[in-house]
NUROLUM-120722 format. One record per residue (C-alpha): x, y, z. Coordinates in nm, 4 decimals. Each point is the difference from the previous one (the first is absolute). Layout:
BEGIN
X  Y  Z
...
***
This chain:
BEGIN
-2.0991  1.5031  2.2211
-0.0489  -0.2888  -0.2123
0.0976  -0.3631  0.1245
0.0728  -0.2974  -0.2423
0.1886  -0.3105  0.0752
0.2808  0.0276  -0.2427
0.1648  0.3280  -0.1788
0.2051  -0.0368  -0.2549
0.2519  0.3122  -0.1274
0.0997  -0.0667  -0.3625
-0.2662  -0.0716  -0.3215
0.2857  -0.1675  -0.2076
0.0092  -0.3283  -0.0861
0.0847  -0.1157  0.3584
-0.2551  0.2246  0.2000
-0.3102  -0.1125  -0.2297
0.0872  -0.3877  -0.0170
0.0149  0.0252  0.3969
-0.3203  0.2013  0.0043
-0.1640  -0.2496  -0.2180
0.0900  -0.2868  0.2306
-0.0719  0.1745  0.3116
-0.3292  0.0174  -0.1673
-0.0940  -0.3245  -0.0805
0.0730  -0.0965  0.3240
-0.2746  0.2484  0.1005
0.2041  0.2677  0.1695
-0.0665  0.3808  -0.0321
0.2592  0.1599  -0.2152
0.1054  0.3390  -0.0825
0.2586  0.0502  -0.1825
0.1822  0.3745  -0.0256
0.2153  0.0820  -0.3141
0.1551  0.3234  -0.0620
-0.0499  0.0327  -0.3762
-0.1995  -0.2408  -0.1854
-0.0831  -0.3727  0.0137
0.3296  -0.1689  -0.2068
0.1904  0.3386  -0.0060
0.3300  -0.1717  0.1274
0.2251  -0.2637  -0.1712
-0.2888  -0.1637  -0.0755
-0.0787  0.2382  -0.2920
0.3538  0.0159  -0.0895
0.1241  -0.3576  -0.0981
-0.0416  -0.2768  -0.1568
-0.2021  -0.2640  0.0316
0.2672  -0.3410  0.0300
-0.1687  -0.2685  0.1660
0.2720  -0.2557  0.0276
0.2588  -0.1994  0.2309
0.3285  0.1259  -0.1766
0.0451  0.3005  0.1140
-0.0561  -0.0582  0.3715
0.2410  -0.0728  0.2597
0.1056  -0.3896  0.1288
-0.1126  -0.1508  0.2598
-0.3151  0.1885  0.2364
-0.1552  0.2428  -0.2651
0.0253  -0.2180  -0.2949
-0.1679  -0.2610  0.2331
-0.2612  0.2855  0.0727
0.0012  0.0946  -0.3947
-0.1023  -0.3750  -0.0764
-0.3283  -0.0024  0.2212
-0.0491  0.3739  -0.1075
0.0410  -0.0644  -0.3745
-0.2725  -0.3121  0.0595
-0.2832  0.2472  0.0809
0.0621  0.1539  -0.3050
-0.1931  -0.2374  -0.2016
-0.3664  0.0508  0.1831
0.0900  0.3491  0.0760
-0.2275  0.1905  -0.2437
-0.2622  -0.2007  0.0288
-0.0404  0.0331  0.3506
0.0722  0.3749  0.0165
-0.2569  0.0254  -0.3021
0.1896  0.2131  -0.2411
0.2664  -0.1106  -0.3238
0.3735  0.0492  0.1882
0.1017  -0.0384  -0.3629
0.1868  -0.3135  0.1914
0.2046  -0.2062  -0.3137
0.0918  -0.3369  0.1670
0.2694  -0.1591  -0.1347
0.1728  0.3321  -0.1995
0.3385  -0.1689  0.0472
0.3126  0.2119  0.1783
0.3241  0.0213  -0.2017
0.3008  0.1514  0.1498
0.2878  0.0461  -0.3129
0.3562  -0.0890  0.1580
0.2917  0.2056  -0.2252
0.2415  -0.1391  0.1133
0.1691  -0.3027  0.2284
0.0258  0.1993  0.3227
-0.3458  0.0976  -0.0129
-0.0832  -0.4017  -0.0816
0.1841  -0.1657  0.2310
-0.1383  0.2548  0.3142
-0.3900  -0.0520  -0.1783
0.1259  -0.3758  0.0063
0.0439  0.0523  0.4040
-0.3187  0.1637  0.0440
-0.2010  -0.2283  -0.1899
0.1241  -0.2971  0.2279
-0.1061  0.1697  0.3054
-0.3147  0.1000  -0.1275
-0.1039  -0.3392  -0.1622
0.0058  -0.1197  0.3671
-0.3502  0.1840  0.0525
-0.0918  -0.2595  -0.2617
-0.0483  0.2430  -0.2828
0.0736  -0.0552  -0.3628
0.3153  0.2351  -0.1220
0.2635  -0.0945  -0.2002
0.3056  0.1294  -0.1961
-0.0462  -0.0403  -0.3689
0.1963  0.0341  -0.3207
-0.0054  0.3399  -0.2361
-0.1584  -0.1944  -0.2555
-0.2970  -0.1596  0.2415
-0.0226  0.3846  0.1396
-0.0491  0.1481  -0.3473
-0.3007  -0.3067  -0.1232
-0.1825  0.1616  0.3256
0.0482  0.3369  -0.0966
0.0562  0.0262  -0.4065
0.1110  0.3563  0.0702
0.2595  0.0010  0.2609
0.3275  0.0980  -0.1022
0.2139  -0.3499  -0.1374
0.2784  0.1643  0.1618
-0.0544  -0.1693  0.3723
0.2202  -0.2629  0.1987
-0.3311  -0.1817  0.0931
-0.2902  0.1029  0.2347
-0.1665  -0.0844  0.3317
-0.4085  -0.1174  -0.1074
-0.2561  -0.0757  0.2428
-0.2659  -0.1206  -0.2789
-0.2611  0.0399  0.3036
0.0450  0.3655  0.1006
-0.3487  0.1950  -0.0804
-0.0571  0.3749  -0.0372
-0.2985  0.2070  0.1510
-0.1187  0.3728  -0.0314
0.1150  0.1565  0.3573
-0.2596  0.2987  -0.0451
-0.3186  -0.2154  -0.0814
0.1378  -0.2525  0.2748
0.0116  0.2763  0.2615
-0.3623  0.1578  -0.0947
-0.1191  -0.3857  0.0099
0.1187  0.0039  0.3417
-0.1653  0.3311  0.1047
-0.3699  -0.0060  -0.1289
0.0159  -0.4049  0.0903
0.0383  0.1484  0.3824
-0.2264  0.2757  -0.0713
-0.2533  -0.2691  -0.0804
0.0581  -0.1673  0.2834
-0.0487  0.3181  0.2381
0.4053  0.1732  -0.0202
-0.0323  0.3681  0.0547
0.3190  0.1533  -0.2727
0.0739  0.3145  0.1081
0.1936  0.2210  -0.2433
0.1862  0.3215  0.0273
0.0200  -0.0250  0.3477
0.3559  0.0229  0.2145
0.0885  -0.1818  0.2790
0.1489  0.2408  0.2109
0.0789  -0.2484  0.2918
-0.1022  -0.2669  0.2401
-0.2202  -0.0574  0.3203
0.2171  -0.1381  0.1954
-0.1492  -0.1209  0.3823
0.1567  -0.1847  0.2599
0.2379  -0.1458  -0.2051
-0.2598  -0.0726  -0.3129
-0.0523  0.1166  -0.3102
-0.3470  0.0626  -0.0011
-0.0734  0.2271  -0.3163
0.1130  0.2769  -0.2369
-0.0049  0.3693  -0.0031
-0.0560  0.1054  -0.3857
-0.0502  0.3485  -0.1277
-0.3609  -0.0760  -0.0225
-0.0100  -0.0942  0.3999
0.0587  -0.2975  0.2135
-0.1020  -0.3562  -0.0416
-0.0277  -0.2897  0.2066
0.0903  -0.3490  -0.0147
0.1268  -0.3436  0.1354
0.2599  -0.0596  -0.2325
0.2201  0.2220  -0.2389
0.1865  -0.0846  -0.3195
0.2291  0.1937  -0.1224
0.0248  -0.0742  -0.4131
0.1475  0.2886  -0.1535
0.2573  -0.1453  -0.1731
0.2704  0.2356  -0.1091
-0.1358  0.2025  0.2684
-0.0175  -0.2665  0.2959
0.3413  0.0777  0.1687
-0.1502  0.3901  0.0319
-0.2800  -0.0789  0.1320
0.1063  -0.2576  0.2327
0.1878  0.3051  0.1083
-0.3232  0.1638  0.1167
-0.0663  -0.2969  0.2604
0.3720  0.0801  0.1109
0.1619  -0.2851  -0.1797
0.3076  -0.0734  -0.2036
-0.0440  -0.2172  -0.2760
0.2348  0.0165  -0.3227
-0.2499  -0.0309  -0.2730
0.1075  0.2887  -0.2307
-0.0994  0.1006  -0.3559
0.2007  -0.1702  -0.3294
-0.1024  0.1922  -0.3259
-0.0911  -0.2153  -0.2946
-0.0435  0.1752  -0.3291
-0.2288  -0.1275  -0.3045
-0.0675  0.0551  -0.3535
-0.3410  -0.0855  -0.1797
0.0382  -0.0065  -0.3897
-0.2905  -0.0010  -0.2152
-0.2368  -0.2938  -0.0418
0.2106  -0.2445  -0.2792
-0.0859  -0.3445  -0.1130
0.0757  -0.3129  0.1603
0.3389  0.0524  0.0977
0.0790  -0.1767  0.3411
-0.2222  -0.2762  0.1956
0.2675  -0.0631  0.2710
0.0935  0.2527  0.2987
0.3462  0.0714  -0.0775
0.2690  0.1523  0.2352
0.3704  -0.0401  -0.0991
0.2326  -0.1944  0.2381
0.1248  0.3318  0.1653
-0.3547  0.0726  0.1349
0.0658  -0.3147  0.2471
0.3506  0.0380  0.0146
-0.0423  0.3921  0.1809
-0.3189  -0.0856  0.2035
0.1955  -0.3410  0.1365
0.4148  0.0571  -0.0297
0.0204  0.4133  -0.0359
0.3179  -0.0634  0.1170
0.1487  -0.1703  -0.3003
-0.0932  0.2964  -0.2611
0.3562  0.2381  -0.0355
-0.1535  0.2308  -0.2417
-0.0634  0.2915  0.2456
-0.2754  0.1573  -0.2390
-0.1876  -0.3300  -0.0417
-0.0053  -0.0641  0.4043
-0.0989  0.3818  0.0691
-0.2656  -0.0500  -0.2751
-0.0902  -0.3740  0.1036
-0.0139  -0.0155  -0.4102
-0.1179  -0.2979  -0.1377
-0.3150  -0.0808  -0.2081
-0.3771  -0.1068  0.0702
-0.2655  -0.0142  -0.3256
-0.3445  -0.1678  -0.0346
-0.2443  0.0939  -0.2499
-0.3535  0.0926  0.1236
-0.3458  -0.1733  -0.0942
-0.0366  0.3528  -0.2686
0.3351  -0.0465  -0.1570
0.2030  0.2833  0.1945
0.3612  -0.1516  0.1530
0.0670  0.1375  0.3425
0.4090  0.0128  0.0332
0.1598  0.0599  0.3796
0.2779  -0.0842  0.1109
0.1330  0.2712  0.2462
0.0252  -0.0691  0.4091
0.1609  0.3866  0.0945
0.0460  0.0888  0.3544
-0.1202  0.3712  -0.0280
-0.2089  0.0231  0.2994
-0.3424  0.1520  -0.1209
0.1628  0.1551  -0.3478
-0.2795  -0.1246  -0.2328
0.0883  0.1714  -0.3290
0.1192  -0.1802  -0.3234
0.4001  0.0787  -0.0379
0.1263  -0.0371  -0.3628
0.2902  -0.2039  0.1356
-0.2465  -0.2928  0.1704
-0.1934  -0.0028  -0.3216
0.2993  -0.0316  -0.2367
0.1169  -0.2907  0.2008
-0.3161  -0.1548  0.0072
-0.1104  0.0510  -0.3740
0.3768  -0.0915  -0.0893
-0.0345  -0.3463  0.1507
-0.4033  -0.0636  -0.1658
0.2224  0.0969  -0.3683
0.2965  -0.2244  0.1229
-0.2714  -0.2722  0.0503
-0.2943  0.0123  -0.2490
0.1642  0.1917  -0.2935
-0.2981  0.1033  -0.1683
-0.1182  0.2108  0.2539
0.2066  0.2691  -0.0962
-0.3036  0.0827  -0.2367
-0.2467  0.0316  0.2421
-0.1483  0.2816  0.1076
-0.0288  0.0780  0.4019
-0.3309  0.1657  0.1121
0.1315  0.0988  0.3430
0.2649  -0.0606  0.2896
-0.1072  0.0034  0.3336
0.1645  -0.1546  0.3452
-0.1096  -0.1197  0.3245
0.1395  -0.1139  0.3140
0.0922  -0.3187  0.1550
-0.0053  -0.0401  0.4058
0.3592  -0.2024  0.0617
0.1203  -0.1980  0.2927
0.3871  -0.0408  0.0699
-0.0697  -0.3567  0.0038
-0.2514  -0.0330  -0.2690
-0.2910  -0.1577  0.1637
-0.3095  0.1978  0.0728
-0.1384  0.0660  0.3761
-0.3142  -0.1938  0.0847
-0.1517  0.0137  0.3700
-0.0286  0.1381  0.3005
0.2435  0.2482  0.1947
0.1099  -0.1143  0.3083
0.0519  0.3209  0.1499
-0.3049  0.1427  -0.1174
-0.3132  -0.2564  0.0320
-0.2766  0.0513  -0.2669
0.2473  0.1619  -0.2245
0.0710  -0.2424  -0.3243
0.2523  0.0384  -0.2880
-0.1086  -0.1208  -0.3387
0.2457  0.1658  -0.2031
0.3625  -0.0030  -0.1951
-0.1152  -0.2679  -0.2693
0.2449  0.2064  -0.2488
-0.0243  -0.1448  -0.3622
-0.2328  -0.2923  0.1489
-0.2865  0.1789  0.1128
-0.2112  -0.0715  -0.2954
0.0557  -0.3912  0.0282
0.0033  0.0050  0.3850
-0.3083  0.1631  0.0054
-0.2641  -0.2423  0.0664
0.1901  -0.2342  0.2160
0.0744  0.3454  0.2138
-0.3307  0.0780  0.0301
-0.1213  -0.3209  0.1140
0.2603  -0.0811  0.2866
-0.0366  0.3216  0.1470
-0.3337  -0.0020  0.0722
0.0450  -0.3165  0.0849
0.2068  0.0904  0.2281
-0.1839  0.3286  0.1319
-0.3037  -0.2121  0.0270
0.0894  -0.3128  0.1560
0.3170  0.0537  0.1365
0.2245  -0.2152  -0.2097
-0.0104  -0.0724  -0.3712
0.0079  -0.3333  -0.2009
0.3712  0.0599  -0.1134
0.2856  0.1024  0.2261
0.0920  0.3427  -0.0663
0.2571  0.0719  0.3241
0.2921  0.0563  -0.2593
-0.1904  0.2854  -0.1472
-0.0583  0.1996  0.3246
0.0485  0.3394  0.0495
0.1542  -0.0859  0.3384
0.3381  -0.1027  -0.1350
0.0948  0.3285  -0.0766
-0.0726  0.1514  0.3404
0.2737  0.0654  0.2976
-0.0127  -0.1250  0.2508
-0.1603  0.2705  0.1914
-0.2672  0.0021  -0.2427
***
């Protein structure tokens, strides 16, 4: 039986940034993924890197440091992220209910010290020369940036491979060593193995395999469907999401069209560095149902139309969907479990995953390594959602 100081279940975006700290701080890593390295959400999303879509308060004060390590990132993981600094974020309002409760938002989250603001139609459309004219206004953070999640998570990988990682791949974990009170390894269809510390990073998949240890945790999976057209001309620099996007993921309870709330129907687009536009906008609770619906992509090709007009003579390549691991309270779980030393959460980032990834990465090995990290984390424990019998 093998023995390494840290294992790490998961080789999404998550697992491999925590491997790849672990690893720099000279700890022996393995980490275990049941498919393939960035077979998750990771390879299923886009790749927004900005401050306007995350929540107020604790994880847009976590997105802000995050988003920071964005700028050295490739260079010190030694491979192009395809990282565009700078891209600009524009959020198209369509009317004054959906500006005044963007207006709200935008106060809260300007206290984190970031640079959002409400604009007018005609400022939106000198961004974006495309958009639709027919807009109240929009939400534009002119510093949001845009990265490719796939060539971020392989960065990750083969930079902790470098540094000694083991990545093992097709391989289920089956269960958990558990000893006096400790987790102390995994049991994986390929056999047992051994270490001081656990993480469990499986994203969509966390709250089952948390299961495994024996605990509870409500991270469950949230379908997101895409579209990816064919490579076009330059056509969009900014990430766009309409104002519904934040207006589901922030004050779901506030949309009364039944269809659009089952649906979580609103509208993501950025165009790639080869020309292809990758359109979202779907947040479905289906449990593991992973197939493309023809009602999800009618809503969500619909709203690109309503938006950016010309796009209704664009071809579409392929539609694919992915899953995104939510928490009832929308912040991800980071740290220890009380009731099961040497057991760690890093999982249910949601729609944030991509930009939380570094910052994730770094505080919890900080925090498996030392014992505490550099930035407070507490209101991101897993603890909060246990009973109080554990």
């Amino acid at each position: 039986m093998r023995m390494y100081d840290v294992i790490v279940v998961g080789g999404g975006i998550i697992g491999c940034s925590v491997a790849w700290q672990l690893s720099k701080l000279e700890k022996k890593v393995l980490v275990i993924e049941r498919t393939d390295v960035a077979s998750g959400s990771a390879g299923a999303t886009d790749g927004v890197v900005g401050y306007h879509t995350k929540k107020p308060g604790v994880q847009l004060d976590l997105a802000v440091q995050s988003i920071e390590m964005f700028k050295t990132l490739g260079q010190e993981l030694g491979m192009d992220v395809e990282y565009e600094l700078n891209a600009g974020g524009l959020q198209p309002v369509e009317d004054k209910e959906q500006w005044d409760m963007l207006s709200a938002m935008v106060e809260e989250q300007r206290k984190s010290g970031v640079d959002i603001r409400m604009i007018s139609a005609e400022e939106a459309c000198a961004i974006e020369p495309n958009l639709s004219k027919d807009i109240y206004g929009a939400l534009y953070s002119p510093t949001s940036g845009k990265v490719n999640p796939l060539n971020l998570t392989v960065a990750y990988a083969r930079a902790a491979k470098k540094l000694g990682a083991e990545i093992m791949t097709n391989t289920e974990v089956t269960g958990f060593i558990i000893e006096d009170g400790r987790c102390k390894g995994v049991m994986t269809s390929k056999g047992e193995f051994r270490a001081d510390a656990v993480v469990n990073a499986c994203g969509s998949w966390a709250g089952k395999v948390a299961k495994l240890a024996g605990l509870d945790l409500p991270i469950k999976p949230r379908k997101g469907q895409l579209a990816v057209t064919e490579p076009i001309g330059p056509y969009l620099k900014a990430t766009v999401q309409c104002a519904r996007y934040n207006v589901i993921k922030f004050r779901p309870e506030t949309i009364k069209d039944q269809t659009v709330l089952k649906l979580g129907a609103s509208l993501s687009i950025e165009q790639t560095e080869n020309g292809g536009l990758i359109i979202g906008g779907t947040r479905e609770f289906v449990d593991y149902e992973g197939e493309n619906t023809f009602e999800g992509i009618e809503a969500m090709m619909q709203r690109a139309v309503r938006f950016f007009p010309a796009l209704k003579d664009v071809s579409v390549i392929r539609f694919f969907s992915g899953f995104r691991p939510y928490t009832p309270d929308g912040l991800s779980l980071m740290g220890e479990v009380k009731t099961l030393p040497g057991f760690y959460m890093a999982a249910g980032h949601e729609g944030d995953g991509i930009a939380l990834s570094p910052i994730t990465g770094k505080l919890m090995a900080e925090l498996i390594v030392y014992g505490k990290c550099s930035y407070d984390i507490s209101d991101f424990s897993p603890n909060r959602f246990l009973t109080e019998e554990g």
